[in-house]
C-alpha positions in Angstrom: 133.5 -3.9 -1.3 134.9 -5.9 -3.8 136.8 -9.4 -3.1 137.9 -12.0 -5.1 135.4 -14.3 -6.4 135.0 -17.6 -4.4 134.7 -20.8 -5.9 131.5 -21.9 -7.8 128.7 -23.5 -5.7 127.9 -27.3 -6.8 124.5 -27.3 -5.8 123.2 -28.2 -9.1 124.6 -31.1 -10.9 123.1 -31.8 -14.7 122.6 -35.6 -13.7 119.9 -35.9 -10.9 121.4 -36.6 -7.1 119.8 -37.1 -3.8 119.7 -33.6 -2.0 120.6 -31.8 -5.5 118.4 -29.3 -6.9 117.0 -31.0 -10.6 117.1 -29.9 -13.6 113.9 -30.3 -14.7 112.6 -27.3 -16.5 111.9 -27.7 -19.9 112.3 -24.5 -22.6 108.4 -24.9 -23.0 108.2 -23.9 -19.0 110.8 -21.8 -19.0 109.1 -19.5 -21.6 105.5 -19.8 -20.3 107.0 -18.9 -16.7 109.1 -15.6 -17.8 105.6 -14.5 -19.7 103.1 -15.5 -17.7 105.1 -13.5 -14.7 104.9 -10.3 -16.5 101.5 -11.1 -17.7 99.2 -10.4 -14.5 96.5 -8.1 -12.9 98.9 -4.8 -14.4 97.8 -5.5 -17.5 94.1 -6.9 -17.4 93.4 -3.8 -15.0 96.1 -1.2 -14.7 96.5 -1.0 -18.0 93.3 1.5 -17.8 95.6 3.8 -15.5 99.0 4.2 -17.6 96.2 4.5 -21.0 94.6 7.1 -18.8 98.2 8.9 -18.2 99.1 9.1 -21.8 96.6 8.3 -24.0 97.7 6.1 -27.0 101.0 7.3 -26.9 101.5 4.8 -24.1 102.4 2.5 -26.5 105.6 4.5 -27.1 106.2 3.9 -23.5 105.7 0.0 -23.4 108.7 0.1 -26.1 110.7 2.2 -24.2 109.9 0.4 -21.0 110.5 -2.8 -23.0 113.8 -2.0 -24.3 115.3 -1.9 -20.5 113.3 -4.7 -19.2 114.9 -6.6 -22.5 118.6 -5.3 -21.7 118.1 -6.2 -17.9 117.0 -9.4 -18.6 119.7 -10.4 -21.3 122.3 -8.6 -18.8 120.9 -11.8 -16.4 120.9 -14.5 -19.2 124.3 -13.7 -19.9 125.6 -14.8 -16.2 123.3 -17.4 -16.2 124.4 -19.5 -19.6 128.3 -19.2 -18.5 127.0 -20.2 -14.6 123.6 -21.7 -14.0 122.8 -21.3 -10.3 120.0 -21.3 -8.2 119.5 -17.6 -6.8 120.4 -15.9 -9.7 121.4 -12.6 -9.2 121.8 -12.8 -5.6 124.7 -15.8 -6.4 126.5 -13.5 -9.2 126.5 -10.2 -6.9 127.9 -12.5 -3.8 130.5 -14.2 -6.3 131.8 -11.2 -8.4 130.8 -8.3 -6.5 130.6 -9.0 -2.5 129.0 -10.8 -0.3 127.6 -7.8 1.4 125.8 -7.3 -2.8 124.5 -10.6 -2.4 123.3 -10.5 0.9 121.3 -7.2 -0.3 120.3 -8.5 -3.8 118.8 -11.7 -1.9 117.0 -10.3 0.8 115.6 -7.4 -1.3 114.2 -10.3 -3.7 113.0 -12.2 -1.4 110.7 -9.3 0.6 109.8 -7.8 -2.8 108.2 -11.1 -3.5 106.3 -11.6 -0.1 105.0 -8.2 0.0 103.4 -8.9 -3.9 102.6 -12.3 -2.7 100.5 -11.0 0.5 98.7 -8.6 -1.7 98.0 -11.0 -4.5 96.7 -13.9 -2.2 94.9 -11.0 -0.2 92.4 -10.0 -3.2 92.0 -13.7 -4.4 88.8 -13.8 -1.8 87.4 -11.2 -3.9 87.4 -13.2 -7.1 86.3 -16.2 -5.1 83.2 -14.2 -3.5 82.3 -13.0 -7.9 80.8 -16.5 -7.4 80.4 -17.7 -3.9 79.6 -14.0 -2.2 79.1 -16.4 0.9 82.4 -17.2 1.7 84.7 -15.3 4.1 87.8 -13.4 2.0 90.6 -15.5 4.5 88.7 -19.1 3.6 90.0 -18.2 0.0 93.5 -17.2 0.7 93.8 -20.3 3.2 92.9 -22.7 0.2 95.3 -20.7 -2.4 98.0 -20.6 0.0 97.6 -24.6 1.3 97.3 -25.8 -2.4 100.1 -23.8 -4.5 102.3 -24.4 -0.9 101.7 -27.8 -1.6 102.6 -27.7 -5.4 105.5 -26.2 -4.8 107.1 -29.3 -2.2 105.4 -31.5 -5.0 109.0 -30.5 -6.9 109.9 -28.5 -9.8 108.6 -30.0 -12.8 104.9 -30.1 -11.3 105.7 -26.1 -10.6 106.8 -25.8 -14.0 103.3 -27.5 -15.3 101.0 -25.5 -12.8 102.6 -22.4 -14.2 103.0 -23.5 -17.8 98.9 -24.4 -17.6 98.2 -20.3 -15.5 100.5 -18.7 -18.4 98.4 -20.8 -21.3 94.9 -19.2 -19.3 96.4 -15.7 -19.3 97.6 -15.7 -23.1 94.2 -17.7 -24.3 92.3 -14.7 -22.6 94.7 -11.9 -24.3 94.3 -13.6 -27.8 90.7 -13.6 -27.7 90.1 -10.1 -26.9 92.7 -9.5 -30.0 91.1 -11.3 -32.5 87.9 -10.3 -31.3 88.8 -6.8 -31.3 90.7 -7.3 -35.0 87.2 -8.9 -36.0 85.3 -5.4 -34.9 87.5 -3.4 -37.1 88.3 -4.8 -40.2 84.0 -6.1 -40.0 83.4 -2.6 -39.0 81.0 -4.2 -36.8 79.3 -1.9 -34.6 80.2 -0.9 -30.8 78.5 -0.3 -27.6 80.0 3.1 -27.4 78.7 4.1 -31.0 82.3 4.9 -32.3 83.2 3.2 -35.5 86.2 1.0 -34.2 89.2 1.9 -36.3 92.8 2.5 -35.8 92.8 5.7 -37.0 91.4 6.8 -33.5 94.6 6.8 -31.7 95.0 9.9 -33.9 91.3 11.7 -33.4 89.9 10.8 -30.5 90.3 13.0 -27.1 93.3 15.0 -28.2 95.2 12.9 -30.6 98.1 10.3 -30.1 99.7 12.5 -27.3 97.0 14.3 -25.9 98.7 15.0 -22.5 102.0 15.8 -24.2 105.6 14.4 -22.2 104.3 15.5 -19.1 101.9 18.3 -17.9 100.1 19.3 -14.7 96.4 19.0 -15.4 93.8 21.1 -13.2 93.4 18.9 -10.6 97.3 19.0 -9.7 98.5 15.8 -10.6 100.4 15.0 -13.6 100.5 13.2 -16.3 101.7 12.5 -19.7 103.9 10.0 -21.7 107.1 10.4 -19.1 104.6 10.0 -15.7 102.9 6.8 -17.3 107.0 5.0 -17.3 106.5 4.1 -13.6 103.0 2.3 -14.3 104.8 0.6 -17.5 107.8 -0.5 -16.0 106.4 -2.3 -12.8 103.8 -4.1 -15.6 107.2 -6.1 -16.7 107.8 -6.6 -12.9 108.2 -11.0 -12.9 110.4 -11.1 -16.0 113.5 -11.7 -14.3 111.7 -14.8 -12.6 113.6 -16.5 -16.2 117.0 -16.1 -14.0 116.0 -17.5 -10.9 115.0 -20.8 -12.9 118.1 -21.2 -14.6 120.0 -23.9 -11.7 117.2 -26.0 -12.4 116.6 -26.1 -16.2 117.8 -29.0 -18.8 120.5 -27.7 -20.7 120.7 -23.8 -20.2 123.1 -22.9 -22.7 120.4 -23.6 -25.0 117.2 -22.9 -23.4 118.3 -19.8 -21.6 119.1 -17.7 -24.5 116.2 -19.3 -26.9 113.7 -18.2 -23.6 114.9 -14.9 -23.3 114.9 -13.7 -27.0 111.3 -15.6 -27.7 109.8 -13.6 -24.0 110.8 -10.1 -24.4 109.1 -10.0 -27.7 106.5 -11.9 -27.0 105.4 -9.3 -23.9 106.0 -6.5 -26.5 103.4 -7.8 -28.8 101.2 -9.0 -25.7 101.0 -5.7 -24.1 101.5 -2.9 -27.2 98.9 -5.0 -29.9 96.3 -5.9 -27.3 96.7 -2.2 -25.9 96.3 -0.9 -29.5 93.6 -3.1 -30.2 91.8 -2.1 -27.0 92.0 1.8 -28.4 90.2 1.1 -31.7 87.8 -0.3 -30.3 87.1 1.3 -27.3 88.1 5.3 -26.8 91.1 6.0 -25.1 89.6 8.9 -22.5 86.6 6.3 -21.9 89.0 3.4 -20.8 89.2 3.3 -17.0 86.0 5.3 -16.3 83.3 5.2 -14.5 80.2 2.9 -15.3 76.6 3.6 -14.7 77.0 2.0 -11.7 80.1 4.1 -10.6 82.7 1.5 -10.9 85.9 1.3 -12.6 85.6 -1.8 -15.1 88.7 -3.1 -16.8 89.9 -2.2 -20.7 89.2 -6.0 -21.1 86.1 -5.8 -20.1 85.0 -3.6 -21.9 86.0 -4.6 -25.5 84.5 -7.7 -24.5 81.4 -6.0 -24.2 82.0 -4.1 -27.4 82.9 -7.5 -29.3 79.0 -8.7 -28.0 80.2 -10.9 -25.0 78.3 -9.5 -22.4 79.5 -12.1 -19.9 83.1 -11.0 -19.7 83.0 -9.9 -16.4 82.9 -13.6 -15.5 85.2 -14.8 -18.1 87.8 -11.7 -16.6 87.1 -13.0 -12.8 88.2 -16.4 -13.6 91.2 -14.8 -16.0 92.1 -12.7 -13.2 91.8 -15.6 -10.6 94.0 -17.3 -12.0 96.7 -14.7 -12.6 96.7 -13.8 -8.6 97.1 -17.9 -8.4 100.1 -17.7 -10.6 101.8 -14.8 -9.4 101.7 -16.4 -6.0 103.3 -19.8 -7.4 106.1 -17.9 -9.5 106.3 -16.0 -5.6 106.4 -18.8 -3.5 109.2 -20.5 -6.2 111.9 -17.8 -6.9 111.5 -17.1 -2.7 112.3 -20.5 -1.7 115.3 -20.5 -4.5 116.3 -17.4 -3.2 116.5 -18.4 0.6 118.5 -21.7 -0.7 120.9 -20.0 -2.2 121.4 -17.3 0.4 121.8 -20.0 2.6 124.7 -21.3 0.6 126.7 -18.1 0.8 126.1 -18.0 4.0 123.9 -14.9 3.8 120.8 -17.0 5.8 120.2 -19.3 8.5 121.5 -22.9 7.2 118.3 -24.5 7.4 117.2 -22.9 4.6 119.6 -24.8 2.3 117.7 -28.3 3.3 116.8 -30.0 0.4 114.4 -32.8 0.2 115.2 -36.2 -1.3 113.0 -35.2 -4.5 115.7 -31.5 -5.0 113.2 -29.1 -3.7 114.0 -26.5 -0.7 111.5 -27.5 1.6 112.4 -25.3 4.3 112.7 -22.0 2.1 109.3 -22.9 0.7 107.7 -23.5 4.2 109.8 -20.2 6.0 108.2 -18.0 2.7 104.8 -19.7 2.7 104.7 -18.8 6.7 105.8 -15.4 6.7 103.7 -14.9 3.2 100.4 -15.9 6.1 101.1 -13.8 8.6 101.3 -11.4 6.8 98.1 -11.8 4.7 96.8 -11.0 8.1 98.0 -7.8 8.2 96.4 -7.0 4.9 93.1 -8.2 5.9 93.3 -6.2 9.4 94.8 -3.3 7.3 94.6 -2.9 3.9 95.1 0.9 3.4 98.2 0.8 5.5 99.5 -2.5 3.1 98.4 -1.0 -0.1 99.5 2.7 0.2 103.2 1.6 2.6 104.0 -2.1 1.8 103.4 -2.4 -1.6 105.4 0.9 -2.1 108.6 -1.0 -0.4 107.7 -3.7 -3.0 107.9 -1.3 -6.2 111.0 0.6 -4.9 112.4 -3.0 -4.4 112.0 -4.5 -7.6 113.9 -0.8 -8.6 116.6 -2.0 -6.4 116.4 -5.3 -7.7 117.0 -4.2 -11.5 120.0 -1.7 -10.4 121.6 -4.6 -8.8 121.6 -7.1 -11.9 123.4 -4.2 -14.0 125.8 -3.3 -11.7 126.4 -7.2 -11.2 126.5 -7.8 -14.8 129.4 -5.5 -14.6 131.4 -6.9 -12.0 130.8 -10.2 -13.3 132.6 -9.0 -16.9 135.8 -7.4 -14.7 135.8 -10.6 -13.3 135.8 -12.3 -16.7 138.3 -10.3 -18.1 141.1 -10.7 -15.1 140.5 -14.6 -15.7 137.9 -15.2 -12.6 135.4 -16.5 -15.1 133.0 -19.3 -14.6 133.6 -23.1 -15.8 135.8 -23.0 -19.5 136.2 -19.1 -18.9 138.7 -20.1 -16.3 141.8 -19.1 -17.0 141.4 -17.3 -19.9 141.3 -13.4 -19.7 141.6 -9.8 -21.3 139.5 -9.9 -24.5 139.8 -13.0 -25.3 137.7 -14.0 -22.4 134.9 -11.2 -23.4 134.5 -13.2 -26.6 134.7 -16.5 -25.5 131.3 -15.6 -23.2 127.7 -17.6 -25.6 125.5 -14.9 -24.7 126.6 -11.7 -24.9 124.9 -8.6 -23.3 124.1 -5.9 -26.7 127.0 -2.8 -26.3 128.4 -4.1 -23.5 130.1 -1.1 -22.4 127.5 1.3 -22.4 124.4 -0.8 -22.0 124.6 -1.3 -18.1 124.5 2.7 -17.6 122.2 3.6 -20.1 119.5 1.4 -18.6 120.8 2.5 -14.7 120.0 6.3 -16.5 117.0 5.4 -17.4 115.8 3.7 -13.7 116.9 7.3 -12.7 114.8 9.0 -14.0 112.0 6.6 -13.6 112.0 7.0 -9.9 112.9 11.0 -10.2 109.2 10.6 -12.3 107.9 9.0 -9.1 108.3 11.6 -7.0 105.4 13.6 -8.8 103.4 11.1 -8.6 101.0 10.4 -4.8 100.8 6.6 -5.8 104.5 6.3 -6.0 105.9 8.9 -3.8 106.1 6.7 -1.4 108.3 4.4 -2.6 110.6 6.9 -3.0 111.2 7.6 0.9 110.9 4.7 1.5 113.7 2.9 -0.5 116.5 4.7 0.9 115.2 3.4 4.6 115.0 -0.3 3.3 118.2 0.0 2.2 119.4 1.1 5.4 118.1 -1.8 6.6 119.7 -4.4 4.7 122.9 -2.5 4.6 122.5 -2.7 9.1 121.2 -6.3 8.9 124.5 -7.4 6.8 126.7 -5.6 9.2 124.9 -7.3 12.3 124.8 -10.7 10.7 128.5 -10.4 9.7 129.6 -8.1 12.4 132.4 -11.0 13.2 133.7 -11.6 9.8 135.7 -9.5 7.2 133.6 -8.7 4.0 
């Protein structure tokens, strides 16, 4: 499977050109878009399912989950500082792996993205309706669809503000609840609940700090623990990656990309692991994702808002959570038209996907994704159990896929670099020397790269107990059967 690596693609020059893809993305973007990615729904509602799993140790598993989302992502940045190139991963895996690599990394992106993009702009109606109950759920996704469709042919740099302006919404929210749930414990102000907020409940309330132990089988059959509640954890970082895909179109990535990836990873640490820890003082752990009076399940955020005294959070969380669907369907609709460019230049997609307008943005990749992203909104609409339960299980096993392929890539790309295939000034150069010559260097190297494939192991091993996931697990193997047919069919003519 491997061949030797073909020349660079030109396809993004650092001075401006008609047809070129522009550099444009400023480090302030770059940042907010990386963050607010990983930032979403997961965290202003699922975080009440992985609390539920492990109780406050789950903040053990936001570090551990962290650490590989950090080593994944530095494993990218280090590819991307030496060669800056619109498709990211799917580029490096056709260049210094095989084309057959990049044809799967690429496609496997690209549907990852649509299938969370149909979801997302499928429950947008229900935020809409919080407010305007009388109009129809597909009204709502038509408008999303039409307007961030149209932001996205506007050109990069008005992406780059749309999504730097969502991320600034999504952070404002997640600061508030933080200071506000700071304020109730060190005031001692009293809560809805009755429990005197303090830290110290992680350790007494419901069981302790690791009430449900690594993993155990409760009553009910279904298991949980600190090792079940990895799979919610890792697919809350799901979007991080998105920092690679910009890296062909941002101003000086040498410098940016590396300042970006250091400042994001431990920013979404302190995001996720103090707002979650704040969220357990206040509120107790076995009450968070529970039942109201009313019989529904409210989110965490909702309801320290409520301890805090702001009784109209569920308002303040709708337009929050609005506007985090909105966002993840941008970042969507952006990396998928990248993607389909730059397939299109390996020759791994139709050619006229690699049109470019006069302004540097992939019109027809942003048109193709935007169509296929509608039709298939339909099928959500017409059959949501069937595209919650199956589709979105082909999404989480992707991203999975996704992450494996960036290691193994990031491995390929360093035999590459060491046998003098390297990228711009690495030309030439090879053994050691070349190693050390590289501006961005992945942490241990040589043993990073399978320590975090180890660790995706046994994430998806962990899925197999769980219903939610299960499926993901039969059905990965089946989309990769695809792709791997697809290539062959595609490229049944020429010699990989």
């Amino acid at each position: 499977m491997t061949q030797t690596p073909p020349p660079a693609q030109t396809d993004t020059p650092a001075t401006p050109q008609e047809g070129a893809l522009r550099r444009t993305l400023k480090n302030r973007h770059i940042q907010l878009i990386s963050l607010g990615g990983a930032i979403g729904t997961g965290l202003f509602y699922g975080s009440g399912e992985s609390i539920s799993l492990a109780g406050p140790a789950i903040i053990i598993a936001y570090l551990i989950g962290g650490w590989a989302i950090f080593m994944i992502v530095r494993a990218l940045s280090e590819m991307s500082v030496e060669d800056p190139k619109s498709g990211a991963f799917s580029y490096y895996a056709t260049r210094y792996w095989s084309k057959r690599a990049g044809f799967i990394s690429g496609w496997n992106y690209w549907l990852n993205y649509v299938l969370v993009s149909m979801v997302e702009l499928s429950v947008v109606g229900s935020f809409v309706n919080f407010w305007f109950p009388s109009i129809p759920a597909w009204v709502s996704a038509a408008f999303f669809l039409v307007v961030i469709t149209a932001t996205n042919l506007m050109g990069v740099s008005k992406f780059g503000e749309f999504e730097f302006w969502f991320a600034i919404i999504k952070i404002a929210a997640i600061i508030a609840m933080i200071v506000g749930g700071l304020a109730v414990v060190i005031l001692a102000l009293p809560t809805a609940g009755g429990l005197k907020a303090s830290f110290s409940n992680w350790f007494t309330v419901g069981g302790g700090f690791l009430p449900n132990g690594l993993m155990q089988r409760g009553a009910d059959g279904q298991w949980t623990g600190l090792l079940m509640a990895l799979a919610v954890v890792m697919f809350s970082f799901g979007g991080t990656e998105l920092l690679g895909i910009t890296a062909g179109e941002t101003a000086d990535p040498r410098k940016t990309i590396p300042k970006a990836t250091n400042a994001v990873v431990w920013r979404i640490l302190v995001f996720y692991i103090l707002t979650l820890g704040v969220i357990m003082a206040v509120v107790p752990w076995n009450a968070i994702g529970k039942p109201n009076a009313q019989g529904m399940v409210i989110s965490p955020f909702v309801q320290i808002f409520d301890s805090v005294g702001i009784h109209a959070a569920a308002g303040i969380l709708n337009f929050v959570c609005l506007t985090a669907v909105t966002s993840v369907y941008n970042s969507a609709l952006y990396s998928n038209s990248r993607m389909l460019y730059s397939l299109a230049k390996q020759g791994n997609a139709p050619r006229y996907l690699g049109r470019l307008s006069k302004g540097g943005v992939p019109y027809a990749g942003v048109l193709t994704s935007a169509c296929v992203i509608a039709l298939a909104v339909v099928v959500v609409f017409l059959w949501p159990r069937f595209a919650f339960n199956y589709l979105m299980s082909v999404a989480t096993i992707a991203a999975m896929l996704n992450w494996a392929i960036i290691m193994l890539t990031e491995m390929h790309f360093r035999k590459a670099v060491a046998e003098g295939h390297g990228p711009g000034e690495l030309a030439g150069r090879s053994g050691k020397d070349a190693l050390e010559a590289l501006h961005f260097k992945l942490p241990w190297a040589r043993v990073t790269p399978w320590m975090v494939l180890a660790f995706m192991a046994i994430v998806v091993v962990l899925m197999c107990f769980s219903p939610s996931y299960r499926p993901a697990v039969i059905a990965g193997p089946i989309w990769l059967a695809i792709l791997l047919t697809a290539y062959q069919l595609t490229h049944r003519h020429r010699r990989d």
